[in-house]
N, C-alpha and C positions, 0 to 999 in steps of 0.2 A: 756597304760592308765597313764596318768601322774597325779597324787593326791597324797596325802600324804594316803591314805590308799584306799583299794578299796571297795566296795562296797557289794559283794560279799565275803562270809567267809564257811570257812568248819561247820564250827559251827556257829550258828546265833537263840539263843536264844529267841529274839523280834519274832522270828515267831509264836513260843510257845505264847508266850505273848498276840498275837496278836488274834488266835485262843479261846486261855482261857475265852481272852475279849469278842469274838464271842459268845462262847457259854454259857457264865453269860446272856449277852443279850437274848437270846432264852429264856434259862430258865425262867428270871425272867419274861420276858412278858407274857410267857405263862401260870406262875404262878400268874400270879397277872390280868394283862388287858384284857388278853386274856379269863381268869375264871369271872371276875368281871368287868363291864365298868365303871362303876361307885359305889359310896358310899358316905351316908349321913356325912355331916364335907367335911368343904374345905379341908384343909389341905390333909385329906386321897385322898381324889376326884382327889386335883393336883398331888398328888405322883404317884396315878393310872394311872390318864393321862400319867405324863410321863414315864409312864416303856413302854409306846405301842411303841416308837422308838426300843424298843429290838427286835420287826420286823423285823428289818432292819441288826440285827446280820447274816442272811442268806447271806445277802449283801454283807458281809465282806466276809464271807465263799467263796464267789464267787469269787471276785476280790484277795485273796490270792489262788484261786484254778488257774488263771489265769494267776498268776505271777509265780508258779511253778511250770504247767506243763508245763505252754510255754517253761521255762528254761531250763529243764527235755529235753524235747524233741528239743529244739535247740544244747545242750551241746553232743543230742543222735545223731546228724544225722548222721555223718560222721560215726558211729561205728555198726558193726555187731547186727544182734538181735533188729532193730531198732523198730518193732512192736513186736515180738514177746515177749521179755524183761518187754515192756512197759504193754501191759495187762495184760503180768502173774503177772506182781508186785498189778498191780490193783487186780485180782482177787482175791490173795492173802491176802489182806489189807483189802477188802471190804466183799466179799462173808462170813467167816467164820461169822461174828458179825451178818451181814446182815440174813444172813438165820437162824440165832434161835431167830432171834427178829420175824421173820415171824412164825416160827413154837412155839412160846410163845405166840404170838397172835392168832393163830388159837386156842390153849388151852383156853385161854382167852375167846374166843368167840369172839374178837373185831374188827376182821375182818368178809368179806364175802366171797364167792366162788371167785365174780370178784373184790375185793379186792387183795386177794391174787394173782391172775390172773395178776392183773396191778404190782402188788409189785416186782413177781419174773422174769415180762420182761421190768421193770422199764418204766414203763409207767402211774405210780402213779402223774402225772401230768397233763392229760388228764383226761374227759370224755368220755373214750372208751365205758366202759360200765355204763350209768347210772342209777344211784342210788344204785350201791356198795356204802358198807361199806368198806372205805379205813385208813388207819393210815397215819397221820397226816402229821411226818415229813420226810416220803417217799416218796413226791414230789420233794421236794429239792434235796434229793438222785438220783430222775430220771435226774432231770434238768444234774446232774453233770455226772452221765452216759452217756448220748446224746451226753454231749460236749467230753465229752474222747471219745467216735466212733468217731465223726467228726475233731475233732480240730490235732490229731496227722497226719492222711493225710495230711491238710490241710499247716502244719505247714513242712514239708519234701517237699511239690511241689513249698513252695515258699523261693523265698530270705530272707534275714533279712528286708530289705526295703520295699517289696512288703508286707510282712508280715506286715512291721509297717502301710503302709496304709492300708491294710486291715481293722487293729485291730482300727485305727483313725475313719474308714468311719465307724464300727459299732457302736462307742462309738456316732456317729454324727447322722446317721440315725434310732439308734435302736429307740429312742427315738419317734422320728416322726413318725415311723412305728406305736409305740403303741398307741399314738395319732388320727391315722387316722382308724386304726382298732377299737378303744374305740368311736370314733367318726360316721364313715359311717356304720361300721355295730351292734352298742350297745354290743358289746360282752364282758360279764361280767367282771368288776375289777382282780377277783381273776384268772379267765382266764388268761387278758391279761396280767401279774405280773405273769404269772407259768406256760408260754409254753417258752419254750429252745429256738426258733427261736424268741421271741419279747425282751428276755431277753440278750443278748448276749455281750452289752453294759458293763455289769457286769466281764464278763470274758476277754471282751476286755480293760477294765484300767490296769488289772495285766497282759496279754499277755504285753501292751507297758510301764510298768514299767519294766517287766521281758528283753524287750528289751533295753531299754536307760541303764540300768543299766551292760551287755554286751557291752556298745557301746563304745566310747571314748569319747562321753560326762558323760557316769555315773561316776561322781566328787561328793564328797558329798559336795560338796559348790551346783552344780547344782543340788541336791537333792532335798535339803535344799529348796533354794530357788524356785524350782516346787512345791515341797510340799507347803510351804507357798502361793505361789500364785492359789495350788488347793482350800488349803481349804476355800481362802477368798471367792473364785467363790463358792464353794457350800456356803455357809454360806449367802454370797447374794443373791441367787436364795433361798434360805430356808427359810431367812427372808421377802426379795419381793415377793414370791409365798404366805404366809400366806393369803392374803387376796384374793387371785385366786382360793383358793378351793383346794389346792399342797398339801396341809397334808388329806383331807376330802375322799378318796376313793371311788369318785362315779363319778368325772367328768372325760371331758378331758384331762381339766391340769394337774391330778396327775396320769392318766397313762399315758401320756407323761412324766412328770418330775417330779416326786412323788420321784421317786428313786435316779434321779439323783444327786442332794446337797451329797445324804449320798457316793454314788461312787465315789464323786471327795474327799471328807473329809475319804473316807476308803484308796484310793489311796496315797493321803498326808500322814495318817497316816504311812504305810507303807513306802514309799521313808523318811520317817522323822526319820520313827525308824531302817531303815535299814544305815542310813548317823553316829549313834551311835554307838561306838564301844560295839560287843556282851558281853563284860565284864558287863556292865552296867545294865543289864537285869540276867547276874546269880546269883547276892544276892537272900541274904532270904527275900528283900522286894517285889520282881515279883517272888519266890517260889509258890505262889497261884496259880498266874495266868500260869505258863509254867506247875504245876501240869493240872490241867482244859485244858491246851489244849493241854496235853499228852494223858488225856482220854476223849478229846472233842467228838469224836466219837461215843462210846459207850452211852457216857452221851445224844450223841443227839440221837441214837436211843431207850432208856428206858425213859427218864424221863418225854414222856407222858402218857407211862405207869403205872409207879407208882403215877399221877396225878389221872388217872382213879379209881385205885387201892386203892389211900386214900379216893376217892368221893364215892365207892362202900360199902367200910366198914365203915370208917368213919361221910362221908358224906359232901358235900361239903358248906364249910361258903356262909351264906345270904340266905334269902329267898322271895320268892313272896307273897305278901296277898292282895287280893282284887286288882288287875292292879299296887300294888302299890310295889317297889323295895325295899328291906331292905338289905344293904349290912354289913358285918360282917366283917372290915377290919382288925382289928388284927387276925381274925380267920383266915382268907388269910395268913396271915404273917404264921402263925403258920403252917400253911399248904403246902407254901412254904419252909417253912426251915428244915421242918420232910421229905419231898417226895423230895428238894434237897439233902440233905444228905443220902438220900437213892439209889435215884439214883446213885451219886457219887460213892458211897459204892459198890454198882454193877459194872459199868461202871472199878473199877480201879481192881477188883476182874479179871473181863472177858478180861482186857488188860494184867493183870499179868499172870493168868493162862489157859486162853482160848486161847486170839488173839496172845499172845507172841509166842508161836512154829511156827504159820504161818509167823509171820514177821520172823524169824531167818531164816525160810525157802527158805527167797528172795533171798537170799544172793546163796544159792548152787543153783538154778533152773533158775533163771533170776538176775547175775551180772549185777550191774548197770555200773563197770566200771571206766573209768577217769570222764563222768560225775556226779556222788556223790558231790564231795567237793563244788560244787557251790549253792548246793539245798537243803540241809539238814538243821536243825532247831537244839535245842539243844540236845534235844535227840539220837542225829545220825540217823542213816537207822533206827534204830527198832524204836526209839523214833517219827520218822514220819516227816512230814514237815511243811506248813502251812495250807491247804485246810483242809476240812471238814474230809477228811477219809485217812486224813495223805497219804505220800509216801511210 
């Protein structure tokens, strides 16, 4: 590859970064827009509005779960252990956190029998059984399960090429697919946005960044300027969709391209921040953020718990009187920043001394090998990578 630097580093900081930003976004939406839609005073009204884009932090989670496992398992093919490597590391990384967030919520009471049922065969994204009581951000955790069964196959049977078309035609048809489904047969918003098969588009931007960036075109001059020329396309479809009903969650248009503007501006981000040298990201001015998405994980499986947990004791700001809506926005804020720092507080607890022996563990029971240096973030192997539930 001929550049003045490449693309690719042993250490790569911005993914942290990139994660952190992720999972700020979750939180704050869920703390704010998510709990309250509105509130009396413009000002608070438009702030509330816009934190609902934090939705869209899952987004992110995706399209970096896309660019690194592709990579992961491109960098894996040629080397012994190609599957069996690959899920022990997963099991490893995911299962311990995963399973006493399940067994802290059955305590809770906050799950139900098929609740738990759908959690522990990740199927938290379906309507298998309806009218469980499910947790919340266990869907997104299914979504990402699904694609690790499917996508490592899928990723060994083909070329780099065919792979690239592949990953091109999802990013082209996922779209339409959720279109015609939102369309001919009315099937719910949150449906068609949370089945793995309508979604796939998401994990295909970082599959074909994970690929251009192995290729002989990943230059960060051509980074650079894909980046740039992603995000002006999402930003125009974000701005011409406004008046189509794109941001409204109820028609066609936004489950056809509701998602899209924010995948091509998560993509850009990425190709933008990875064409920077990873120095630029380990000051103590992105120290936040690569902390937050060191224990992005943990922090996304607790901190709708400790949400619940302050509306149970505390109680939750705003209230209803007579049909009429009374929102309590600094009580929100207040609420936010007690049950985020709380959860934080958890989250960095259970990576220090819970999740940390199982990552150390990766290392003697499933070596990753020569391919490590291409995939890694700034925390190395223990430290994790870019996706929701680290490498």
């Amino acid at each position: 590859m001929k550049d003045e630097r490449a693309l690719l580093a042993r250490w790569m900081p911005q993914l942290d970064v990139l994660r952190g930003l992720a999972i700020a976004m979750v939180v704050v939406y869920h703390g704010i827009f998510y709990s309250q839609t509105h509130q009396p005073g413009r000002v608070a009204n438009e702030i509330t509005r816009a934190t609902q884009v934090g939705a869209m932090g899952v987004n992110l989670f995706f399209v970096l779960s896309g660019f690194l496992i592709t990579g992961i398992l491109l960098d894996a093919k040629e080397r012994p252990g190609y599957f069996s490597n690959f899920y022990m590391r997963r099991a490893l990384r995911i299962l311990p956190a995963y399973l006493l967030t399940v067994a802290a919520l059955v305590l809770l009471h906050m799950v139900s029998r098929g609740g738990v049922a759908l959690a522990v065969t990740f199927l938290a994204n379906t309507n298998l059984f309806a009218g469980a009581q499910k947790y919340l951000p266990f869907w997104s955790l299914s979504v990402e399960e699904q694609f690790y069964l499917a996508w490592p196959l899928v990723v060994l049977l083909s070329s780099r090429r065919s792979l690239g078309w592949l990953a091109g035609a999802l990013c082209v048809l996922e779209p339409l697919l959720r279109g015609a489904i939102r369309y001919g047969f009315g099937v719910h918003p949150v449906l068609v946005h949370g089945a793995t098969f309508l979604i796939g588009d998401n994990f295909a931007w970082g599959a074909l960044a994970a690929l251009l960036v192995r290729s002989r075109y990943g230059t960060v001059r051509n980074a650079r300027v894909l980046a740039a020329a992603l995000a002006v396309m999402g930003v125009v479809i974000l701005v011409g969709g406004r008046h189509q009903g794109l941001l409204q969650g109820s028609n066609v248009a936004e489950a056809a391209l509701g998602a899209e503007p924010f995948e091509l501006i998560f993509t850009a981000m990425l190709l933008g921040l990875l064409s920077l040298h990873g120095s630029v990201f380990a000051g103590p001015v992105f120290a936040p953020m690569r902390w937050l998405g060191d224990i992005s994980y943990g922090l996304y499986l607790v901190h709708m718990i400790v949400f619940a947990e302050y509306d149970r004791w505390v109680g939750r700001p705003g209230t209803y009187h007579g049909g009429t809506y009374f929102g309590d926005f600094r009580g929100l804020l207040v609420r936010l920043a007690v049950c985020g720092a709380v959860a934080c507080a958890i989250a960095w607890a259970s990576r220090r001394w819970y999740e940390e022996p199982f990552l150390r563990m990766k290392r003697k029971v499933a070596p990753r090998g020569g391919e490590e240096g291409a995939a890694t973030s700034g925390g190395g192997e223990a430290g994790g990578g870019g996706d929701l539930v680290a490498v």
